[in-house]
C-alpha positions in Angstrom: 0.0 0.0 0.0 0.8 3.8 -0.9 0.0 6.1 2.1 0.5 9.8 1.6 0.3 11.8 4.6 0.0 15.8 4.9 2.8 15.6 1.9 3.6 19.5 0.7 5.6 20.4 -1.8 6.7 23.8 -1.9 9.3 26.2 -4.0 10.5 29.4 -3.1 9.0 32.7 -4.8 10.3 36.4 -3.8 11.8 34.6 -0.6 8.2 33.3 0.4 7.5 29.5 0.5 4.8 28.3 -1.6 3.0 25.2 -1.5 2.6 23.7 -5.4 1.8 20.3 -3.0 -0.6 21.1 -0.3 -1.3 18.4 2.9 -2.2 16.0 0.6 -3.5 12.5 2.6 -4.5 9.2 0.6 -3.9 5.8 0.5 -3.9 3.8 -2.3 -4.1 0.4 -2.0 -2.1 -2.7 -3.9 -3.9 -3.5 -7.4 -5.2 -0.4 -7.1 -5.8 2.0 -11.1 -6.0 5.6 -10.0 -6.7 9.1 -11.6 -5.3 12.4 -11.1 -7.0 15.0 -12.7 -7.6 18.3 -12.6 -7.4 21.6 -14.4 -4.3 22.7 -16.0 -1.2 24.2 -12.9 -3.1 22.1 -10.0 -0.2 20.2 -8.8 -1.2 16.7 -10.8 2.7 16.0 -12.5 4.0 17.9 -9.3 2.8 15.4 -7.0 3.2 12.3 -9.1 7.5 13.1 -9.0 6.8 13.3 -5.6 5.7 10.1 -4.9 8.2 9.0 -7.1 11.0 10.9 -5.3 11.6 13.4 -8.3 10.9 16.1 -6.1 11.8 16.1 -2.3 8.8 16.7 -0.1 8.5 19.8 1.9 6.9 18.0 4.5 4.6 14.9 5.5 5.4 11.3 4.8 5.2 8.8 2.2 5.0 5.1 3.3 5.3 2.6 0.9 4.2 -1.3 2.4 4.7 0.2 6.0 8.1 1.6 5.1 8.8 5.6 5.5 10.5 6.7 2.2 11.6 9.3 4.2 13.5 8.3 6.8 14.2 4.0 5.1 15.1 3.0 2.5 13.7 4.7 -1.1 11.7 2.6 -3.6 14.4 0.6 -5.5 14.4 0.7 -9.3 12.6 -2.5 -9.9 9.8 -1.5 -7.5 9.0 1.6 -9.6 8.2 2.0 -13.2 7.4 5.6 -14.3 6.3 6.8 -17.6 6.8 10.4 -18.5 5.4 12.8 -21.2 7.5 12.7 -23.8 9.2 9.4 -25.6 12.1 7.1 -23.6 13.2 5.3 -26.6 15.7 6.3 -29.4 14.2 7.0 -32.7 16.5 5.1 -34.8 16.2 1.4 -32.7 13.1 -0.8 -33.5 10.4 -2.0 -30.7 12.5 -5.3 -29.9 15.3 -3.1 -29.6 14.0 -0.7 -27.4 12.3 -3.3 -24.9 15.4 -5.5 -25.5 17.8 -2.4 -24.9 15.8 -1.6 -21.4 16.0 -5.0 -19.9 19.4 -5.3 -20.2 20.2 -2.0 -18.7 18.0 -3.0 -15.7 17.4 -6.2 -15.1 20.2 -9.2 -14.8 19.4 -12.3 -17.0 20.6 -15.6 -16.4 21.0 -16.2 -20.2 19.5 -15.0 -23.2 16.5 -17.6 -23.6 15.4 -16.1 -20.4 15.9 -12.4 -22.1 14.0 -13.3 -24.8 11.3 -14.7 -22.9 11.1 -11.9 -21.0 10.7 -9.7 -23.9 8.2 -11.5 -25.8 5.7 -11.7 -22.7 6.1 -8.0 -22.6 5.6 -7.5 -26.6 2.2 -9.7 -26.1 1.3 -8.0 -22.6 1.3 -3.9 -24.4 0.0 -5.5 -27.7 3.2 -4.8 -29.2 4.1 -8.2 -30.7 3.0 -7.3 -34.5 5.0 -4.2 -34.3 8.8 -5.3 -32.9 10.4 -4.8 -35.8 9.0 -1.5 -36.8 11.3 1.3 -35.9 10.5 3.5 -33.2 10.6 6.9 -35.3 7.0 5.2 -37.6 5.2 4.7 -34.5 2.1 6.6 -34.0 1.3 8.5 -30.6 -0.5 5.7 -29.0 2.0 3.1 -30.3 5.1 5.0 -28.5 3.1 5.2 -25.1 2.6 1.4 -25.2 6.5 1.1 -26.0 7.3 3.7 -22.9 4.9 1.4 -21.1 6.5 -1.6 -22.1 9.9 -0.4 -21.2 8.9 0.1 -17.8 6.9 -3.1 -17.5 10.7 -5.4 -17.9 11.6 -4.8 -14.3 7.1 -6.0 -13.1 7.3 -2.9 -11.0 4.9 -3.3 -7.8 4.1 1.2 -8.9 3.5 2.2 -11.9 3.4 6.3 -12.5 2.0 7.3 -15.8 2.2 11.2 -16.5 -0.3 12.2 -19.9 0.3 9.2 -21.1 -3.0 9.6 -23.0 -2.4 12.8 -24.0 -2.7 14.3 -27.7 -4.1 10.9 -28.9 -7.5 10.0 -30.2 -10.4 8.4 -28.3 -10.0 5.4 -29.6 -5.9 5.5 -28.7 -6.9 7.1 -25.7 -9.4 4.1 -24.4 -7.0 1.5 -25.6 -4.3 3.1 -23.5 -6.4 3.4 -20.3 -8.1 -0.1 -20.8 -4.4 -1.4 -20.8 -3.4 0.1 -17.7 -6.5 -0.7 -15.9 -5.5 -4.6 -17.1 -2.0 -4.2 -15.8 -3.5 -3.3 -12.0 -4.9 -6.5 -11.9 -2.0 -8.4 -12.2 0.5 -9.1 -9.6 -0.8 -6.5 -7.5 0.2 -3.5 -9.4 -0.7 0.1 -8.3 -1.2 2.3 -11.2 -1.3 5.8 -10.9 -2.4 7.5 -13.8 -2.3 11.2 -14.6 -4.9 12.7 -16.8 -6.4 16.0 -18.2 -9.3 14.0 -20.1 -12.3 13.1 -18.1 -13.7 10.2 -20.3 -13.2 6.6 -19.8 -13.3 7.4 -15.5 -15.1 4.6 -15.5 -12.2 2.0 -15.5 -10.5 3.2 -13.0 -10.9 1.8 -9.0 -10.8 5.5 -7.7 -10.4 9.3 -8.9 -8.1 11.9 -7.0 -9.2 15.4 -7.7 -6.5 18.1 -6.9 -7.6 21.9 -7.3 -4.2 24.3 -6.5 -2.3 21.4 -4.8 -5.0 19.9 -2.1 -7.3 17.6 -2.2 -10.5 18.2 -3.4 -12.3 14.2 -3.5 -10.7 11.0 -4.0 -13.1 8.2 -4.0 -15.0 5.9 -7.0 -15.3 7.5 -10.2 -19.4 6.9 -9.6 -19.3 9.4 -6.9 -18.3 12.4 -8.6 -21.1 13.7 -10.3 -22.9 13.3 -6.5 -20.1 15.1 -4.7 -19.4 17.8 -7.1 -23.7 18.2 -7.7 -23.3 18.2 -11.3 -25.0 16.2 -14.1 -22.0 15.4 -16.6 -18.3 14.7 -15.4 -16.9 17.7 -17.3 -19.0 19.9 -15.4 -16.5 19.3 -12.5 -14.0 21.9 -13.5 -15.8 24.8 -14.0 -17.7 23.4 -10.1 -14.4 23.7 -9.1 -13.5 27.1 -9.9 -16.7 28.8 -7.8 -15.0 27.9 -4.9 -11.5 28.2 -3.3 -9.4 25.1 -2.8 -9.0 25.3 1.1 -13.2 24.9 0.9 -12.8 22.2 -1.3 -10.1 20.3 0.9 -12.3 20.9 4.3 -15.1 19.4 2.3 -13.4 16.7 1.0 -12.0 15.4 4.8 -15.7 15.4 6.0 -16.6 13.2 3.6 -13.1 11.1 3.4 -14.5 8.2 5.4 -17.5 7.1 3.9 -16.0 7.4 0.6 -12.7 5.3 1.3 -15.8 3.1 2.9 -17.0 2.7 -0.2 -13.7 1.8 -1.9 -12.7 -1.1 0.4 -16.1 -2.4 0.1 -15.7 -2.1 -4.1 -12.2 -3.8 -3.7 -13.2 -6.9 -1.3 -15.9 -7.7 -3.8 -13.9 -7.3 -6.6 -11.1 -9.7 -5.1 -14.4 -12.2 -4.0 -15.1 -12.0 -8.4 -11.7 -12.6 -9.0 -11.4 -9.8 -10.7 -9.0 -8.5 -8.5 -5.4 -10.2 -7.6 -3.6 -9.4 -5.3 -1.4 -12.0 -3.8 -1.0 -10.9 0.0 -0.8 -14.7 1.6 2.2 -15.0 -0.2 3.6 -11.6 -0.1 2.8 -11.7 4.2 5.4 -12.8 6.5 5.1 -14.0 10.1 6.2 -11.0 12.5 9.4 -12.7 13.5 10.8 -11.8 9.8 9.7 -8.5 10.3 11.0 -8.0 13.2 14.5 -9.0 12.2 14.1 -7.0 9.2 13.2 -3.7 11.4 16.0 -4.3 13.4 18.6 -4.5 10.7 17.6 -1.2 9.5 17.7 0.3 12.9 21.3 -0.8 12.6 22.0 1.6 10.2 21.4 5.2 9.7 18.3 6.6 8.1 19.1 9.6 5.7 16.2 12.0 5.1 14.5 11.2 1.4 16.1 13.0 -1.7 16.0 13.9 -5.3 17.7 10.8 -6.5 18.8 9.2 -9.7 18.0 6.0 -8.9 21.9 5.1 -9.0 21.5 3.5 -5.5 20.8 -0.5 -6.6 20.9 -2.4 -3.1 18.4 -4.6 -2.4 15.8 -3.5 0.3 14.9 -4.7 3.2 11.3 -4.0 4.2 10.7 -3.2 7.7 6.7 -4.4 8.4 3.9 -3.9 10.7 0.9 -5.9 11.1 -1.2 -5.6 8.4 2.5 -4.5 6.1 3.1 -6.8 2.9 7.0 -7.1 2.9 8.6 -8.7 0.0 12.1 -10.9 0.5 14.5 -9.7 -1.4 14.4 -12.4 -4.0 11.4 -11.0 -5.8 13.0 -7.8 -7.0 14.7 -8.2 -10.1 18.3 -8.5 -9.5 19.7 -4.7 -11.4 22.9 -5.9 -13.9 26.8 -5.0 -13.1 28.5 -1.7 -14.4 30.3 -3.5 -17.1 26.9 -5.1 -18.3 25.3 -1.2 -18.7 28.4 0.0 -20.2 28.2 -2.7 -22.8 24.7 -2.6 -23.4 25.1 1.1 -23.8 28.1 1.4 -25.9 26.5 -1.3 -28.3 23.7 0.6 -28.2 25.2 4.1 -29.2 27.1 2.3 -32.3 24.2 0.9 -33.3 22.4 4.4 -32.8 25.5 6.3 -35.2 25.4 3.7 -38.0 21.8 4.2 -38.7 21.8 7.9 -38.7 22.8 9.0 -41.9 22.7 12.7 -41.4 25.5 12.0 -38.9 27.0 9.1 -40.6 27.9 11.4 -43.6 28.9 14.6 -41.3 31.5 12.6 -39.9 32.6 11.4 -43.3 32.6 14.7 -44.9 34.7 16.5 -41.4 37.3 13.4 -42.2 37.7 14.1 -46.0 37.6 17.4 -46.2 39.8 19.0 -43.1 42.8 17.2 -43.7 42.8 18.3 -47.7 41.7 21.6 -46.5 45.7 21.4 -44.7 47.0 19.5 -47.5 46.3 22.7 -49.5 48.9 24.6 -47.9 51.5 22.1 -47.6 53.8 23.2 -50.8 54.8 26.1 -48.9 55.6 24.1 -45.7 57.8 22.0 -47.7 60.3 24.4 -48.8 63.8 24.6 -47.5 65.1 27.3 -45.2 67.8 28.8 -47.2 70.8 29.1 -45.4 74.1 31.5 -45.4 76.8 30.1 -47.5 80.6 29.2 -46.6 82.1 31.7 -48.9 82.9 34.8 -47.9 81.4 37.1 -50.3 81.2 41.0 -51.0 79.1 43.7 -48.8 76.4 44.0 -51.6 75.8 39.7 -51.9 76.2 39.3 -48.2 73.2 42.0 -47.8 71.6 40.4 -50.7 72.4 36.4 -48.7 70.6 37.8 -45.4 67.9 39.2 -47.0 67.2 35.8 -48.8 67.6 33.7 -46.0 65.4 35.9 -43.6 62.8 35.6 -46.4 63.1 32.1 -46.4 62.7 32.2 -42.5 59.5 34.4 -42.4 57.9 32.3 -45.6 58.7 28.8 -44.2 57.6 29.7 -40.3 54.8 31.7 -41.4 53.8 28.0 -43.1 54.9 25.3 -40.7 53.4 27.4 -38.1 50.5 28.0 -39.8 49.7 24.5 -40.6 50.0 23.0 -37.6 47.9 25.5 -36.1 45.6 24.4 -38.6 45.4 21.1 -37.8 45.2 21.8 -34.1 42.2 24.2 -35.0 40.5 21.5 -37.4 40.4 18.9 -34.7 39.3 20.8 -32.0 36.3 21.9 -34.5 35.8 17.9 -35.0 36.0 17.6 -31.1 33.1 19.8 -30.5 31.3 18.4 -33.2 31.8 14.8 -31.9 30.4 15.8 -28.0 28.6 19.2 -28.0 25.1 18.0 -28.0 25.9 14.1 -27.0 24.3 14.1 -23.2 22.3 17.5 -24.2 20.9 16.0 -27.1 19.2 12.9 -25.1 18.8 14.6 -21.8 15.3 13.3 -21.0 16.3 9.7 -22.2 19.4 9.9 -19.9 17.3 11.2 -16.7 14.6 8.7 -17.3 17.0 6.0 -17.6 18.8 7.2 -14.4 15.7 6.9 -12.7 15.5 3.2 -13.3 18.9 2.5 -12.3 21.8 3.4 -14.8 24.9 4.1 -13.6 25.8 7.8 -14.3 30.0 5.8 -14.0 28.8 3.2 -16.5 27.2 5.9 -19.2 30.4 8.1 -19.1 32.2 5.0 -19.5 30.4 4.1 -22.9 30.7 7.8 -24.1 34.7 8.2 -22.9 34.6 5.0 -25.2 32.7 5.9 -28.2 33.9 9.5 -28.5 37.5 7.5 -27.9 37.3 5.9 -31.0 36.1 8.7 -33.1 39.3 10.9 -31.5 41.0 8.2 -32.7 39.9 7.6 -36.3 40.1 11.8 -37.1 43.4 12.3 -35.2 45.4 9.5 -36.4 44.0 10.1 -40.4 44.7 13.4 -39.7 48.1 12.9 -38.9 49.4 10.6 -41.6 47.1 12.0 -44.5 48.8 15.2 -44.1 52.1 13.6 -43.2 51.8 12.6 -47.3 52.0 15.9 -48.7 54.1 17.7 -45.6 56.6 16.0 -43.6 56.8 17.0 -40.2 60.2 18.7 -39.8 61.3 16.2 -36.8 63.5 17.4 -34.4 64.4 14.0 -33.6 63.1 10.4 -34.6 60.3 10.3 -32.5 59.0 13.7 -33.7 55.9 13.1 -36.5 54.9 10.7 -33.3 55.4 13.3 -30.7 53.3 15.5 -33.2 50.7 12.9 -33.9 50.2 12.9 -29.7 49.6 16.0 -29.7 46.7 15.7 -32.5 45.4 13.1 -29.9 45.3 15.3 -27.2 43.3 18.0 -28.7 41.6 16.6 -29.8 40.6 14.5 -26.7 40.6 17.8 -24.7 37.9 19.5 -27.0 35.9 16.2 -27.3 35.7 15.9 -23.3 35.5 19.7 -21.9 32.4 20.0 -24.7 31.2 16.3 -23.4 31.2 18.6 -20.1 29.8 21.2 -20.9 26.8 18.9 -22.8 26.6 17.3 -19.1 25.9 20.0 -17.3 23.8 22.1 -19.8 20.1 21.6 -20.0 19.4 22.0 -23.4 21.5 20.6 -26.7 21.0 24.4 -27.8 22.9 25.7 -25.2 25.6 23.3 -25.3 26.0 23.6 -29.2 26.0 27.4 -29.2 28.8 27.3 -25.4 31.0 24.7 -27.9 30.9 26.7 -30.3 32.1 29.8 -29.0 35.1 27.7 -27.3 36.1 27.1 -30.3 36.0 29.9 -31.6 37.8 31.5 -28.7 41.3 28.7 -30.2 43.0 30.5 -32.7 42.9 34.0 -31.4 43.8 33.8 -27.9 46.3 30.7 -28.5 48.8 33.8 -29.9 50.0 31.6 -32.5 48.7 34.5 -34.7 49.1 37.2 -32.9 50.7 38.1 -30.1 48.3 38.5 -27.3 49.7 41.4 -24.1 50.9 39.7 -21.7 48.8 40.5 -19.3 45.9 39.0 -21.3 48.3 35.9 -22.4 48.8 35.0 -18.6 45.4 34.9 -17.7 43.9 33.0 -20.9 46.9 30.8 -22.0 46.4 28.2 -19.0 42.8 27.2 -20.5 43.6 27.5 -24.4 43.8 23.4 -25.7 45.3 24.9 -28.8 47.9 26.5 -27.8 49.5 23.8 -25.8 49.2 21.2 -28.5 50.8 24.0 -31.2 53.6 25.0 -28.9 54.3 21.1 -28.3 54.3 20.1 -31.6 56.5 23.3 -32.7 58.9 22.2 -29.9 59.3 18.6 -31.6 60.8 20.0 -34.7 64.1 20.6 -35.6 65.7 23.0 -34.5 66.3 25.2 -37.5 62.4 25.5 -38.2 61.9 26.3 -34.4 63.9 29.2 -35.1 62.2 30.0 -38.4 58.8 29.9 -36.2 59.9 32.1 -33.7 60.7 34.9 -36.2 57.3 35.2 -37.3 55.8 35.1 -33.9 56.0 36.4 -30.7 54.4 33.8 -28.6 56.7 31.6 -26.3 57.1 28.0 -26.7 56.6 25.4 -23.8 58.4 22.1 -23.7 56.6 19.5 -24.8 56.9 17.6 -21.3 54.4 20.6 -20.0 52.4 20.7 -23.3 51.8 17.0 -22.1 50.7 17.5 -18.6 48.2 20.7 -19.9 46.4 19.0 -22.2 45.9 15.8 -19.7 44.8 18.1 -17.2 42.3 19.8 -19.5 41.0 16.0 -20.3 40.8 15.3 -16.9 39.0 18.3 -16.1 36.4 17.6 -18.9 35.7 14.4 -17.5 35.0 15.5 -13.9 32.7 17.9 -15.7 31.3 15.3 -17.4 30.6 13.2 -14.2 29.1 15.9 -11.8 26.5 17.1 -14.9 25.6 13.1 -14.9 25.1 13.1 -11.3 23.2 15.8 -10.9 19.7 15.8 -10.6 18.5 17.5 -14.1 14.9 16.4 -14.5 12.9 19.4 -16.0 
């Protein structure tokens, strides 16, 4: 059972607290299909991420099968399924995919005949077996909210939260969706909680909730409301609600709270008597000496106060019980899978996601063609020699006319070496922001939804650090040796195109991570793009490979400028005659390459502890 008692929920506005979540108090039994409805701002998605722990109540208690949310142990991710507004599953992966996709991520299998049995009862359960290999992006409205359904169903949570999941779709969508939810409360002793702005089809539920500006105006059998409101037609309600305030409503609705939850108990006895009704409490009760052990194992350890969470907390829960309490052992949750199973399932799941979008497919393709010819373009004058002063001792006017050449050849050939390695730096930083600006932005909702149910924010970072690996890879290393055909890296010593190549690496691995940060901790995939952008942007200028910057603009930026650290340790890799050459036409410093190294790292480490606090953090709009 679900017991909310005096729960609040309130935000902050002009330094005043105000309730969005007002004292609400029901209880919603196991196998129980409930309602929330009301008009549009009363609190109906507000309080449904409360219950599932989305937001932190203000005050008041949720108990869950005798157990304080609050002060025990939270729901674990098998015991909760909820289903947002908007889609959980990746345009470009098919139905079986999708399902197949989500029970991997959250529940363990002993092998794969027990996967795929586990998906195909779920396929025939949502009425999705005709459609599994249809791809998700053909799916009508109704269609994708029996997928999110489904995807929530792999783990048989004991809660299910639905959020407008009937929303925008016809009637005829609209009752197949609700009569499918009111058939998955009758099994195993599922709660569903539905939230809902349409009024038709109240009929199949066990019980309505009625909120009017956060409280409580009824909750009772959808046969009542037409008596308690005094109207003739259920969408009469709303406009009956508006002629009066909501604290009215709520001191109403507590007169009348016991005959009506009279009513409901009587409607739920007969309806387990039918059989229509299953809920399996002789099995799930224990005798008192299991709960007793069980309460004083908790009481071992400390009791932190309910938050926001993301679900990454998998242990399995022990249920402290009362009397009447239904406690599950520990056996019946569905065992979550290890960090190396997520990061698997997500990394083959991200490939599979870039190979069948072509839009990005053929991006990536072009960005690898075209850049390196781009620096191939310029590589004639990179190749030329720097002309140096002859043995012979010659007259004033040839010895004027010898320094003049060679200092020629020094401003032409560093201008060019110079130039094209700054290039290339400037290119793969470009194809580092391209490869991770919108790559957690892009599938923000996905992510938090799937944090919710239990991934690992360690294990996601750890299939992205992976993928975006391997593209750094690819574009660094056919930079390097594509260019390397048309101008040889002037090697200071015989490790110096590799030294160079490093370098490539490394800026490319610094761009790719501090915008995989940035894409962590932004919101929006718009905000990340345009931040990436302008980081980029930000290279070539204030690296000073250009121009020099004043030095007391140089000190300050210089520390947090990727390109300039791989430029300056690549220039210091050369011989030394073309360092020389370089540093006529330029008055920036050079850094050893040991401290180009240890830059660069840091700026890769820095993008990935970026990366890790955005995943942790709590980012459900």
């Amino acid at each position: 059972m679900l017991e909310l008692k005096d729960v609040c929920f309130s935000i902050q506005k002009d330094g005043e607290p105000i309730n969005l979540i007002d004292n609400v108090s029901i209880d919603i039994p196991r196998g129980h299909f409930m309602a929330i409805v009301g008009p549009s701002g009363c609190g109906k998605t507000t309080l449904l991420k409360t219950i599932a722990g989305l937001n932190e109540e203000s005050a008041g208690d949720l108990i869950w099968n005798g157990r304080n949310l609050a002060e025990e142990k939270d729901f674990d991710p098998a015991e909760i399924g909820y289903v947002p507004q908007f889609s959980i599953a990746y345009d470009q992966l098919t139905v079986d995919e999708s399902i197949e996709s989500a029970t991997r991520l959250r529940v363990k299998t002993r092998n794969v005949a027990e996967l795929d049995n586990r998906i195909d009862r779920i396929l025939e359960e949502t009425g999705l077996a005709t459609l599994a290999d249809r791809p998700v992006k053909v799916l009508s409205g109704g269609q994708k909210r029996r997928l999110g359904l489904a995807m929530e169903l792999v783990t048989g949570p004991h809660l299910l939260l639905c959020d407008e999941v009937t929303s925008g779709l016809d009637p005829r969508s609209e009752r197949d969706i609700v009569r499918l939810l009111h058939q998955l409360s009758r099994k195993d002793g599922r709660s569903v909680i539905s939230v809902t702005h349409s009024l038709a089809h109240l009929e199949l539920y066990d019980s309505i909730l009625v909120l009017h500006e956060g409280r409580v105006a009824y909750h009772g059998p959808p046969e009542g409301l037409t008596h308690y409101f005094s109207v003739d037609d259920m969408e009469e309600v709303y406009p009956q609600l508006a002629k009066q305030r909501s604290d009215k409503w709520q001191s109403s609705w507590l007169k009348h709270r016991e005959a009506y939850y009279g009513k409901l108990e009587a409607k739920r006895q007969k309806q387990i008597e039918e059989g229509t009704l299953s809920v399996p409490d002789d099995v799930l009760k224990q005798k008192m000496s299991t709960s007793q052990a069980l309460s004083e194992k908790l009481d071992e350890e400390p009791k932190p106060r309910r938050k926001k969470r993301s679900k990454s907390d998998t242990a399995p829960l022990d249920d402290p019980a009362g009397d009447d309490a239904i406690v599950r052992e520990a056996t019946e949750l569905v065992p979550m899978p290890g960090v190396f199973s997520q990061f698997s399932t997500l990394l083959s799941r991200r490939w599979k996601i870039f190979f069948r979008d072509r839009g990005q497919v053929f991006l990536q393709l072009s960005i690898l063609v075209c850049f390196p010819i781009l620096v191939a373009l310029f590589s004639d004058r990179g190749n030329e020699n720097i002309k140096r002063f002859s043995d012979r001792q010659e007259g004033l006017l040839q010895q004027i006319t010898e320094e003049s050449m060679v200092k020629a050849s020094y401003l032409s050939v560093g201008s060019a070496v110079s130039g094209i390695v700054m290039f290339q730096v400037v290119l793969l930083s470009l194809m580092g922001s391209n490869n991770s600006a919108r790559e957690v932005a892009g599938e923000r909702l996905i992510f938090e939804k799937e944090k919710f149910g239990g991934i690992r924010p360690s294990a996601y970072l750890a299939s992205k650090v992976a993928f975006l690996g391997s593209l750094i890879l690819i574009q660094s290393l056919w930079m390097a040796i594509f260019v390397q055909q048309f101008w040889k890296f002037p090697d200071g010593t015989d490790t110096g195109f590799l030294d160079h190549t490093v370098f490539l690496v490394m800026v490319n691995a610094a761009m790719t991570f501090v915008c995989l940060g940035i894409s962590s901790l932004m919101k929006t995939a718009e905000q990340s793009s345009l931040l990436s952008i302008y980081l980029v942007g930000f290279q070539l200028p204030l690296s000073g490979a250009v121009l020099a910057l004043p030095e007391s603009i140089e000190s300050i930026t210089r520390p947090f400028i990727s390109a300039y650290w791989a430029w300056s340790g690549s220039i210091d890799s050369m011989n030394p005659s073309y360092r020389n050459a370089i540093d006529a036409v330029t008055e920036t410093s050079f850094q050893s390459a040991d401290a180009c190294h240890y830059l660069l790292a840091i700026h890769i480490a820095l993008g990935l502890i970026a990366s890790y606090i955005g995943l942790k953090r709590h980012q459900w709009d």
